[in-house]
KESEMI-500064 format. One record per atom (N, C-alpha, C, O, CB): x, y, z; residue in one letter. Coordinates in steps of 0.05 Angstrom, whole numbers, plus 5000, padded with zeros to 4 digits. Glycine has a CB too. Layout:
KESEMI-500064
<pt><east>X</east><north>Y</north><up>Z</up><residuo>A</residuo></pt>
...
END
This chain:
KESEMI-500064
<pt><east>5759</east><north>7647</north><up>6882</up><residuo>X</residuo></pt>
<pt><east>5731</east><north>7642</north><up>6881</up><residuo>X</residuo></pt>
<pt><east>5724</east><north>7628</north><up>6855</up><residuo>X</residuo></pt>
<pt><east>5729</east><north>7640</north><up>6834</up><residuo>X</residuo></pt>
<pt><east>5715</east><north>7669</north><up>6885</up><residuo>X</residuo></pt>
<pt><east>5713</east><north>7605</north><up>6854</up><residuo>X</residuo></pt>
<pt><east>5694</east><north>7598</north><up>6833</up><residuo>X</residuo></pt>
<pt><east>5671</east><north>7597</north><up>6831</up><residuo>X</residuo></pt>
<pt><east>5653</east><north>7596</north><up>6847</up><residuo>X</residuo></pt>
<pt><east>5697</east><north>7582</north><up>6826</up><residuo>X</residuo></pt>
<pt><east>5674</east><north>7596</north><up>6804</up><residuo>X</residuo></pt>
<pt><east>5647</east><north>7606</north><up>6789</up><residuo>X</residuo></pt>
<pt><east>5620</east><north>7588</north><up>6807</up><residuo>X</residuo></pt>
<pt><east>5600</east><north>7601</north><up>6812</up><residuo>X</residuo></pt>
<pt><east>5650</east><north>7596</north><up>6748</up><residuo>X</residuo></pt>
<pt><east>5620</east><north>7560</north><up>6815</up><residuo>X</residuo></pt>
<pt><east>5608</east><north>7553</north><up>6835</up><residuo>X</residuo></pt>
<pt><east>5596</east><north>7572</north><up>6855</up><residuo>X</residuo></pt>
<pt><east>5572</east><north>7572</north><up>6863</up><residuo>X</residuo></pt>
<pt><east>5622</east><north>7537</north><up>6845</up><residuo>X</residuo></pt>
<pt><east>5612</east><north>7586</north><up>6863</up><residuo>X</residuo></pt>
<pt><east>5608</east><north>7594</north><up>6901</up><residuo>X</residuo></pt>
<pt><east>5596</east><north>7618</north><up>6885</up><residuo>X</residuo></pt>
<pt><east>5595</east><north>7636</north><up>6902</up><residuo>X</residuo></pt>
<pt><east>5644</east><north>7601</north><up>6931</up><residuo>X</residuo></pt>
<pt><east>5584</east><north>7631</north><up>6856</up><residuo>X</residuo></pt>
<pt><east>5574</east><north>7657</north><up>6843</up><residuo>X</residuo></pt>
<pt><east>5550</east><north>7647</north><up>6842</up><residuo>X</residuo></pt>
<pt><east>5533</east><north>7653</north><up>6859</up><residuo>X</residuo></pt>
<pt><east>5586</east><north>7669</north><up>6815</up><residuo>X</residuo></pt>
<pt><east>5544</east><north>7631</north><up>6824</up><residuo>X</residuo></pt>
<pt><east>5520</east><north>7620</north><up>6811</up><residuo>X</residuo></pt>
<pt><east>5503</east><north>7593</north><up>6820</up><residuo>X</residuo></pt>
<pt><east>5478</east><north>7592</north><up>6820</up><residuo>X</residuo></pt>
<pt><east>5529</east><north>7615</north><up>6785</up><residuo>X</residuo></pt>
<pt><east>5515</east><north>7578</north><up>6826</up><residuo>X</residuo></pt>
<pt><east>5510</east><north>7553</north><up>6842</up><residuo>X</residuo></pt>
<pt><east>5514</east><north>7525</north><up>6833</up><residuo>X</residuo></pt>
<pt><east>5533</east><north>7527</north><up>6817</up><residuo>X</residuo></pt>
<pt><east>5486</east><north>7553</north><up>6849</up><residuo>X</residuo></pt>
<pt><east>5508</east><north>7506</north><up>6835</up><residuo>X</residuo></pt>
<pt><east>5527</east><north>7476</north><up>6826</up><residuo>X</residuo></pt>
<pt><east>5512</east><north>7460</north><up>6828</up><residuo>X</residuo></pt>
<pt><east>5495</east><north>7464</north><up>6845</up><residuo>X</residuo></pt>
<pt><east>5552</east><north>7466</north><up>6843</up><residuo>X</residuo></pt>
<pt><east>5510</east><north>7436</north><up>6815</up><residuo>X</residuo></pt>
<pt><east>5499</east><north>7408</north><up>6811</up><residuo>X</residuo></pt>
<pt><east>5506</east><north>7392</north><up>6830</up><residuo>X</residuo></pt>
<pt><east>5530</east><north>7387</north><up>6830</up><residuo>X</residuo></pt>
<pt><east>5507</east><north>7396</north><up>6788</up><residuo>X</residuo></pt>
<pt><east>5492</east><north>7380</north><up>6850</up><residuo>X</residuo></pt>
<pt><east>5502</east><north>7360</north><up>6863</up><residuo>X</residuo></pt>
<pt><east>5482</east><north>7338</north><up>6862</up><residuo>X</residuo></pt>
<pt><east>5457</east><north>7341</north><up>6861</up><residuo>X</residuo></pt>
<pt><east>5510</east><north>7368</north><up>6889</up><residuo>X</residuo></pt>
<pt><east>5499</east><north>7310</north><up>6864</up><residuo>X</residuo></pt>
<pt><east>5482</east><north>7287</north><up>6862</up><residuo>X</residuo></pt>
<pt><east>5470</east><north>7283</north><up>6891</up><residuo>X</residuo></pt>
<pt><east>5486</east><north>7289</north><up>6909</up><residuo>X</residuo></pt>
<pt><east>5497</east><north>7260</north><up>6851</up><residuo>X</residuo></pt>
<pt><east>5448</east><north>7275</north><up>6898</up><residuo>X</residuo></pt>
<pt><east>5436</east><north>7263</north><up>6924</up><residuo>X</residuo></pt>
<pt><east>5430</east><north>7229</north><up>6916</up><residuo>X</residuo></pt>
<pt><east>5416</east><north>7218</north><up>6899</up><residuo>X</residuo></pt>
<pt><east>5404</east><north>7282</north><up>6935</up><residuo>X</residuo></pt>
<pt><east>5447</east><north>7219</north><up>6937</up><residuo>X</residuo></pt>
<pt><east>5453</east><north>7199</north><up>6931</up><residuo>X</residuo></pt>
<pt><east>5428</east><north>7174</north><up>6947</up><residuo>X</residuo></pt>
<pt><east>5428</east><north>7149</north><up>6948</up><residuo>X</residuo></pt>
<pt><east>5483</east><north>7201</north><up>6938</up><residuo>X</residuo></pt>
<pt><east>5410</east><north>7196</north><up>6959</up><residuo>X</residuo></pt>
<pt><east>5389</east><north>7181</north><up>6969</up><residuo>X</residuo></pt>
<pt><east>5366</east><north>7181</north><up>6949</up><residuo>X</residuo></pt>
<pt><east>5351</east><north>7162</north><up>6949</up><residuo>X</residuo></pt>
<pt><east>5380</east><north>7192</north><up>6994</up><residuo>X</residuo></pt>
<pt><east>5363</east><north>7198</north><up>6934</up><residuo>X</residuo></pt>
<pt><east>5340</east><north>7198</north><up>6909</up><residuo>X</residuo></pt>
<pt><east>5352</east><north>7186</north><up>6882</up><residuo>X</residuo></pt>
<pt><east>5338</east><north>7174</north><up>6865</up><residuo>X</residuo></pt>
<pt><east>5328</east><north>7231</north><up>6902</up><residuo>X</residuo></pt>
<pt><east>5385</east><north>7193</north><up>6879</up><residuo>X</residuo></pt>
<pt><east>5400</east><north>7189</north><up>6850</up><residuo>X</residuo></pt>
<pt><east>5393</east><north>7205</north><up>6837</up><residuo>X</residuo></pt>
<pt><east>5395</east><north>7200</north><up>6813</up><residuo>X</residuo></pt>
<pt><east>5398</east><north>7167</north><up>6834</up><residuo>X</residuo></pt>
<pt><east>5383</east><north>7229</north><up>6844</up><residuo>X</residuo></pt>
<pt><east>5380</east><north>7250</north><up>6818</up><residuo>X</residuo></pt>
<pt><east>5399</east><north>7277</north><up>6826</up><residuo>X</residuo></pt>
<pt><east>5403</east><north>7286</north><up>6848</up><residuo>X</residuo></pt>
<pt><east>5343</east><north>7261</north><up>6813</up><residuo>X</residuo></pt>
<pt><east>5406</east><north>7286</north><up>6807</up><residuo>X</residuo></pt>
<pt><east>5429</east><north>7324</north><up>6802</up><residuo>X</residuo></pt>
<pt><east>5406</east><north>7329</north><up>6818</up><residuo>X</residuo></pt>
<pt><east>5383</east><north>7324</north><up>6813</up><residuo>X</residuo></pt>
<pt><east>5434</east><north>7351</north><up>6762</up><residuo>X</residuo></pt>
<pt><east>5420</east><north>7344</north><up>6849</up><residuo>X</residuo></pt>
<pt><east>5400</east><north>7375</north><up>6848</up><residuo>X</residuo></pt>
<pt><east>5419</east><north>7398</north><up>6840</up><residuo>X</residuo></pt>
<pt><east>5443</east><north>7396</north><up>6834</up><residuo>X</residuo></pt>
<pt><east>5385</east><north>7385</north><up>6884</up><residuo>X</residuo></pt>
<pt><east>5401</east><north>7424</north><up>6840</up><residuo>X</residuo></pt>
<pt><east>5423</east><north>7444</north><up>6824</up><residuo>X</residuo></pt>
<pt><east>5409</east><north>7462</north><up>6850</up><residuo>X</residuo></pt>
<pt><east>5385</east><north>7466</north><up>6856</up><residuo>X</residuo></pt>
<pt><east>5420</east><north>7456</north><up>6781</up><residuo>X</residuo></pt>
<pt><east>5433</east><north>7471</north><up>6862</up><residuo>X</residuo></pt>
<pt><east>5434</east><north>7493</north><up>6887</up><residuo>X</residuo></pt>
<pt><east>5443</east><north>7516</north><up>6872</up><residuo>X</residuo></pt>
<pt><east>5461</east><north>7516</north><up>6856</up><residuo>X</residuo></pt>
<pt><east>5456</east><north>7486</north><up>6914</up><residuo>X</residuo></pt>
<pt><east>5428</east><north>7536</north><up>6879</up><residuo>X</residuo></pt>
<pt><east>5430</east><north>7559</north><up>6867</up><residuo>X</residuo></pt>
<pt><east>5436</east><north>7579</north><up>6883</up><residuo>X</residuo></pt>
<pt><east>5423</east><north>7582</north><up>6903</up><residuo>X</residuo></pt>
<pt><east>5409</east><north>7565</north><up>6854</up><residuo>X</residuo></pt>
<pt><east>5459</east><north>7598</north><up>6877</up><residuo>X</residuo></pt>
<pt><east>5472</east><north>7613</north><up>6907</up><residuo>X</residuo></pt>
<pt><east>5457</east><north>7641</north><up>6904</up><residuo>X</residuo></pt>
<pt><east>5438</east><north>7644</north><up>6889</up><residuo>X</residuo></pt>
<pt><east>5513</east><north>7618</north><up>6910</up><residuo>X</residuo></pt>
<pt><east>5470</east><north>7661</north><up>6921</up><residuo>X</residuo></pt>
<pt><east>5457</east><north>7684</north><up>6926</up><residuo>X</residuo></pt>
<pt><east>5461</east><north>7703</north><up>6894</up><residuo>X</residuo></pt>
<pt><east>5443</east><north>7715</north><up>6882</up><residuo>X</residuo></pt>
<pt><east>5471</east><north>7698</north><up>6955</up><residuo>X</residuo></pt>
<pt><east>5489</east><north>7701</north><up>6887</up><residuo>X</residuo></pt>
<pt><east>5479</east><north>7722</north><up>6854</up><residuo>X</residuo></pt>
<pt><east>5475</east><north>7705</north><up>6835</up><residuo>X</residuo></pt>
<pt><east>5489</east><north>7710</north><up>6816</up><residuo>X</residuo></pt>
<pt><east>5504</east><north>7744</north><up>6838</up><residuo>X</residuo></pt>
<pt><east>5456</east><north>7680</north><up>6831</up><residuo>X</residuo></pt>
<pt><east>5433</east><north>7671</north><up>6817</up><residuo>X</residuo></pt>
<pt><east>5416</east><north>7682</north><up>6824</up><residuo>X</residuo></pt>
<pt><east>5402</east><north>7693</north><up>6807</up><residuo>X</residuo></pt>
<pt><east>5427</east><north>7648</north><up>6818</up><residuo>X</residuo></pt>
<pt><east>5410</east><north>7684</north><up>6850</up><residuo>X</residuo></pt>
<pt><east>5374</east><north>7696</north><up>6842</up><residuo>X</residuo></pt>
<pt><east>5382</east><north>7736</north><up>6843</up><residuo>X</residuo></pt>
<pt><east>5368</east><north>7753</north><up>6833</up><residuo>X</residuo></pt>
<pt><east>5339</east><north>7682</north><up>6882</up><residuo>X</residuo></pt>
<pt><east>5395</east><north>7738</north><up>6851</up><residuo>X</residuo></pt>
<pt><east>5398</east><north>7773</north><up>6840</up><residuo>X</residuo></pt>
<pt><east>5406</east><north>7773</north><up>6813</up><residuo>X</residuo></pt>
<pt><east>5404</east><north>7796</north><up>6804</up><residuo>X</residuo></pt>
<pt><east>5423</east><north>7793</north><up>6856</up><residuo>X</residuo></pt>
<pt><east>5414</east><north>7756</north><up>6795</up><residuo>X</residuo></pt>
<pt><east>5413</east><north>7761</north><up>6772</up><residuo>X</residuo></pt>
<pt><east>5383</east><north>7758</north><up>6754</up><residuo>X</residuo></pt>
<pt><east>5375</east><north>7773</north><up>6737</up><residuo>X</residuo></pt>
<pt><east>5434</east><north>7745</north><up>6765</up><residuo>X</residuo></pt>
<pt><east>5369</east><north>7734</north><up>6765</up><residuo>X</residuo></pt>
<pt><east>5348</east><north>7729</north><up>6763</up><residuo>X</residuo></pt>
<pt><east>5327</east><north>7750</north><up>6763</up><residuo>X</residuo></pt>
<pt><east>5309</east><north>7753</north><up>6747</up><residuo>X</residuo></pt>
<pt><east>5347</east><north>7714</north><up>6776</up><residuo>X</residuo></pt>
<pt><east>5334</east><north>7763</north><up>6785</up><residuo>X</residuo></pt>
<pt><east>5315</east><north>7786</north><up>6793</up><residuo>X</residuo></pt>
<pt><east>5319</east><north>7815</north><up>6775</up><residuo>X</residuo></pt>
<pt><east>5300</east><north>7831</north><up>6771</up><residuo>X</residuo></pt>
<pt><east>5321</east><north>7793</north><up>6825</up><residuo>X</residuo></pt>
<pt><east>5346</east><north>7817</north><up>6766</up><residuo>X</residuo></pt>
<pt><east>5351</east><north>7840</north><up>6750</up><residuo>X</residuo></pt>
<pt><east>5341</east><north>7839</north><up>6727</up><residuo>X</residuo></pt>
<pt><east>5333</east><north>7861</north><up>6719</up><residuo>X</residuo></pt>
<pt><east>5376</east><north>7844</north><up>6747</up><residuo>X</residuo></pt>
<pt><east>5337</east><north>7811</north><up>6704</up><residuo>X</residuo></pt>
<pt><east>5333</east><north>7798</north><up>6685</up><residuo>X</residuo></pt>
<pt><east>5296</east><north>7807</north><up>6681</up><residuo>X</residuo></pt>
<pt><east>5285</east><north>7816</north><up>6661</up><residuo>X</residuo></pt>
<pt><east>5343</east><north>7765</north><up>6692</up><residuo>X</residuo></pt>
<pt><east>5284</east><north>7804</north><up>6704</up><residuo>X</residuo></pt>
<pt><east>5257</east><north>7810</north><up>6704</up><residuo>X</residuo></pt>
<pt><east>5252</east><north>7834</north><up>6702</up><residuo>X</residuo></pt>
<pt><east>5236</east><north>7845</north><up>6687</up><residuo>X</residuo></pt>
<pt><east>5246</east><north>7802</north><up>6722</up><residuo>X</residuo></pt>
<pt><east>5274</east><north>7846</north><up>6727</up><residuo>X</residuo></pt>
<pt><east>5262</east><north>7880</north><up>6725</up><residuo>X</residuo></pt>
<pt><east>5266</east><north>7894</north><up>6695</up><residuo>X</residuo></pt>
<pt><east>5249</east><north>7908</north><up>6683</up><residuo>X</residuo></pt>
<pt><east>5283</east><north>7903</north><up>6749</up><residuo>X</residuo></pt>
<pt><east>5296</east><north>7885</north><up>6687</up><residuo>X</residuo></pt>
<pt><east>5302</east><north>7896</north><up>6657</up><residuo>X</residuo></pt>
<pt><east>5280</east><north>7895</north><up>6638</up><residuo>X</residuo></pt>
<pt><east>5271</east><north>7913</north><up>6624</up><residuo>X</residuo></pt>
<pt><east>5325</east><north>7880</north><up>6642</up><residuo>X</residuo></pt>
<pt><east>5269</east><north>7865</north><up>6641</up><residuo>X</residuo></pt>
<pt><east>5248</east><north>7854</north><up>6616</up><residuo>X</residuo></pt>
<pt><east>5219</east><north>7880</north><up>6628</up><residuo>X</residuo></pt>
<pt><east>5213</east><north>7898</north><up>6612</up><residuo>X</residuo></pt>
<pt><east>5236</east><north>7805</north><up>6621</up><residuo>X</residuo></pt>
<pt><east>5210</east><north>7880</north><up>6644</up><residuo>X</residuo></pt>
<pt><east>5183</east><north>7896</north><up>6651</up><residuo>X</residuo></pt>
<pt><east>5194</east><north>7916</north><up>6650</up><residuo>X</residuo></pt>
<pt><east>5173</east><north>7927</north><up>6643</up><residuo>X</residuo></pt>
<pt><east>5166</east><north>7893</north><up>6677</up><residuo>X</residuo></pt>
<pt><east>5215</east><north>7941</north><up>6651</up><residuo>X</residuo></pt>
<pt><east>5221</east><north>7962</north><up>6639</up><residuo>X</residuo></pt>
<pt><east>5221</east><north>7963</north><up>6614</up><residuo>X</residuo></pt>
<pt><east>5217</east><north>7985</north><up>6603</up><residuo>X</residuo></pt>
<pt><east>5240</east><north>7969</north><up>6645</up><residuo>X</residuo></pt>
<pt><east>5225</east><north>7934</north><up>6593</up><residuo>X</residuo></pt>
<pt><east>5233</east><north>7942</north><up>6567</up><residuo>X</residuo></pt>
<pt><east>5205</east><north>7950</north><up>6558</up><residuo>X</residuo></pt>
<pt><east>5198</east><north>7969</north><up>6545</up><residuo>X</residuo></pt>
<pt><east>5248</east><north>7918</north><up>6549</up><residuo>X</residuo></pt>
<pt><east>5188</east><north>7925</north><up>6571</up><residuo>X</residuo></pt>
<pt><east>5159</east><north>7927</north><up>6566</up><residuo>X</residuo></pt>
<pt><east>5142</east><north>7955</north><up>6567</up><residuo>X</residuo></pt>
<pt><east>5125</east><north>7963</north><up>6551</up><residuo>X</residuo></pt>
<pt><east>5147</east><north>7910</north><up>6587</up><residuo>X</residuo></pt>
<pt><east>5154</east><north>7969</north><up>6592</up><residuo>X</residuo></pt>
<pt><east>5139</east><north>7995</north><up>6593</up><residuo>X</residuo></pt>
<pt><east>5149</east><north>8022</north><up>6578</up><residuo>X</residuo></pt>
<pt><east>5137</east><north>8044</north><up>6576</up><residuo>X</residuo></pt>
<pt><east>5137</east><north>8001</north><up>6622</up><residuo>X</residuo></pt>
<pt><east>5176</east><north>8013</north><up>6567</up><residuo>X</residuo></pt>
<pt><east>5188</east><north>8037</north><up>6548</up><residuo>X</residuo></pt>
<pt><east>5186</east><north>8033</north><up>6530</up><residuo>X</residuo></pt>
<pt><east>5196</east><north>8050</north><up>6516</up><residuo>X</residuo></pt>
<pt><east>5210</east><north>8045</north><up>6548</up><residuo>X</residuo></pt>
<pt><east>5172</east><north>8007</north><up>6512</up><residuo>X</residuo></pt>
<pt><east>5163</east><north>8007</north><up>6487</up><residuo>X</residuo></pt>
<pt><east>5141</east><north>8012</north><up>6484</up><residuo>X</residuo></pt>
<pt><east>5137</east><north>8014</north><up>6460</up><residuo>X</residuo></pt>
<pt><east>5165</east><north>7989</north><up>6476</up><residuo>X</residuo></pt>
<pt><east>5115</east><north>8018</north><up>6502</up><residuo>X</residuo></pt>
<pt><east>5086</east><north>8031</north><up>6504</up><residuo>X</residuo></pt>
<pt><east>5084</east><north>8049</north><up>6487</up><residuo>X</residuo></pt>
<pt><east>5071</east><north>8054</north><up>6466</up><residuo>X</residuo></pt>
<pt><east>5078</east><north>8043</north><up>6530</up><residuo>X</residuo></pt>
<pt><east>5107</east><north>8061</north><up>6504</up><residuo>X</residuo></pt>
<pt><east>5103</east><north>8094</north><up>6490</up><residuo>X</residuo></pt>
<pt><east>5130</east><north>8102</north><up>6467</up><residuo>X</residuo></pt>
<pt><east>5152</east><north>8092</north><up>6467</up><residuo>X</residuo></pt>
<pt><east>5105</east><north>8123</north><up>6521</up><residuo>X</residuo></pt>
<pt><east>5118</east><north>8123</north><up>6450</up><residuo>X</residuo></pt>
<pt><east>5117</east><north>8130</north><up>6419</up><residuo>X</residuo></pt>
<pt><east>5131</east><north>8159</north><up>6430</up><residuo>X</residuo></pt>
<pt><east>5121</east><north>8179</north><up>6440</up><residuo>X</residuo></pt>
<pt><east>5080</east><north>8131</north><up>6399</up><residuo>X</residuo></pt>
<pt><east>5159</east><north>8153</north><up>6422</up><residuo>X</residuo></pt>
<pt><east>5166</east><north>8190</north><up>6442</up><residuo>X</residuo></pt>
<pt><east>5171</east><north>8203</north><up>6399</up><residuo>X</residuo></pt>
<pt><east>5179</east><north>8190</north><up>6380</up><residuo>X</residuo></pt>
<pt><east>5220</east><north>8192</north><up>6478</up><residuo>X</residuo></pt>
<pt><east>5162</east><north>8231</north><up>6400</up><residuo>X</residuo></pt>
<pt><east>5151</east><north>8241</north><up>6379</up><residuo>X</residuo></pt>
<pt><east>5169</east><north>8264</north><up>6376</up><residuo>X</residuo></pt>
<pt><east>5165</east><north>8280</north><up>6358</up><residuo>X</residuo></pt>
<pt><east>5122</east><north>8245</north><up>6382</up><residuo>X</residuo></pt>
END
């Protein structure tokens, strides 16, 4: 398996001439973990544990 078929890959379209970048299935679950982590960090720094 490469790292391609994890995250996803650059390909040229040769009808526009521009990179598209295809993004596979654990790109956006990483994506998604990245957010949840960040809005947990957010809500456990609120509070002042004493």
């Amino acid at each position: 398996m490469l790292s391609e078929n994890l995250l996803g890959l650059t390909i040229y379209d040769m009808q526009s001439g521009r990179l598209a970048f295809r993004s596979e299935s654990i790109f956006t679950n990483l994506l998604l973990a990245k957010k949840i982590l960040a809005e947990h960090r957010d809500r456990v720094s609120r509070f002042r544990w004493r």
